[in-house]
N, C-alpha and C positions, 0 to 999 in steps of 0.2 A: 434950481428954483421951481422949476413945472412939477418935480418931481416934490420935493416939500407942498405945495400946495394938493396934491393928489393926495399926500398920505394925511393931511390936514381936512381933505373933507373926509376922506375915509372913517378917520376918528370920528369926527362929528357928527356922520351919516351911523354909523354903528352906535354913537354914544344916547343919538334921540330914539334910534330905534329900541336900544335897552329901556328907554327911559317912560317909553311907550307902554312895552312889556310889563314895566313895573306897576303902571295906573291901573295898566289891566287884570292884573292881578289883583292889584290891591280893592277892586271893586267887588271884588267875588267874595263877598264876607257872607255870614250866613245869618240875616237878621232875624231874631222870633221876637217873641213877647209874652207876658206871661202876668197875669196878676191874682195877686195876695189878700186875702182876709187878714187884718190883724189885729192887733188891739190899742192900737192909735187909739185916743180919746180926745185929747184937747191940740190947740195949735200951737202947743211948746214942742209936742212928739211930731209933729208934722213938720217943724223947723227944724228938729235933730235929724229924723229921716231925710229932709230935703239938701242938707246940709254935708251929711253923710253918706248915704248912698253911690251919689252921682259917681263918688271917688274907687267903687270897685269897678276891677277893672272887665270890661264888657258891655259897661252901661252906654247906652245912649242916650236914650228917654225917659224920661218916669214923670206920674201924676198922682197923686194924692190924695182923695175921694175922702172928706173929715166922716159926712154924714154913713156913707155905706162903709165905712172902715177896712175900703181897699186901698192897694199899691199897684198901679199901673209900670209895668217896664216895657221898654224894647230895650235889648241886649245882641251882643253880636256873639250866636253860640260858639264861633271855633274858642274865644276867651273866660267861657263861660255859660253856666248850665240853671237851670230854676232853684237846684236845690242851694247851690253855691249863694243866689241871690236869697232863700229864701232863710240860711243861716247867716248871714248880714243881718239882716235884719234883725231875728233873734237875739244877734251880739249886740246889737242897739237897744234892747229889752223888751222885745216886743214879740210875740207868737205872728205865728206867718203860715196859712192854710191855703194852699192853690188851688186855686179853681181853676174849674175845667173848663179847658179852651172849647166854645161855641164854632160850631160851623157856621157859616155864613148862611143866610136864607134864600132859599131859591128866588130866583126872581122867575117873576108871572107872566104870563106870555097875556098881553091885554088885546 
């Protein structure tokens, strides 16, 4: 019986410690983001993009800008790449032009 209960924490002490392992891994994704000029015009195309998109796969995020006729994404790159996101879209009917990601602005020493 002592000897059953040994090999029963053993399992369980090895099973959280995999299990561990595995969160920790799975956190390490690689998120970017990336947005699109395209030729969205009305909020029929804005409910087809919104509708569809989310469904390839890498997505996480996305926002839809009617007036400046971007597409905001975050995406998780090891699933997926700009260009992948940015012929999605094209198969939705719509041109898709990326703009170039902005540095952030220094901050000022006041």
């Amino acid at each position: 019986m002592k000897r059953f209960a040994s090999l029963l924490l053993a399992v369980l002490t090895a099973g959280l410690l995999s299990a561990g392992l595995y969160a920790a891994d799975k956190k390490k994704t690689d998120i970017k983001e990336v947005t699109f000029v395209t030729s969205i015009d009305c909020k029929n195309c804005v409910k087809k993009v919104e509708a569809k998109l989310p469904y390839e796969k890498g997505v996480k995020d996305l926002k839809i800008n009617l007036d400046d006729k971007t597409v905001w994404i975050k995406y998780d790159a090891s699933k997926t790449d700009s260009e992948k996101l940015a012929a999605a879209i094209v198969k939705l009917g719509y041109t898709a032009e990326e703009l170039p990601s902005t540095p952030e602005a220094p901050v000022k020493n006041r």
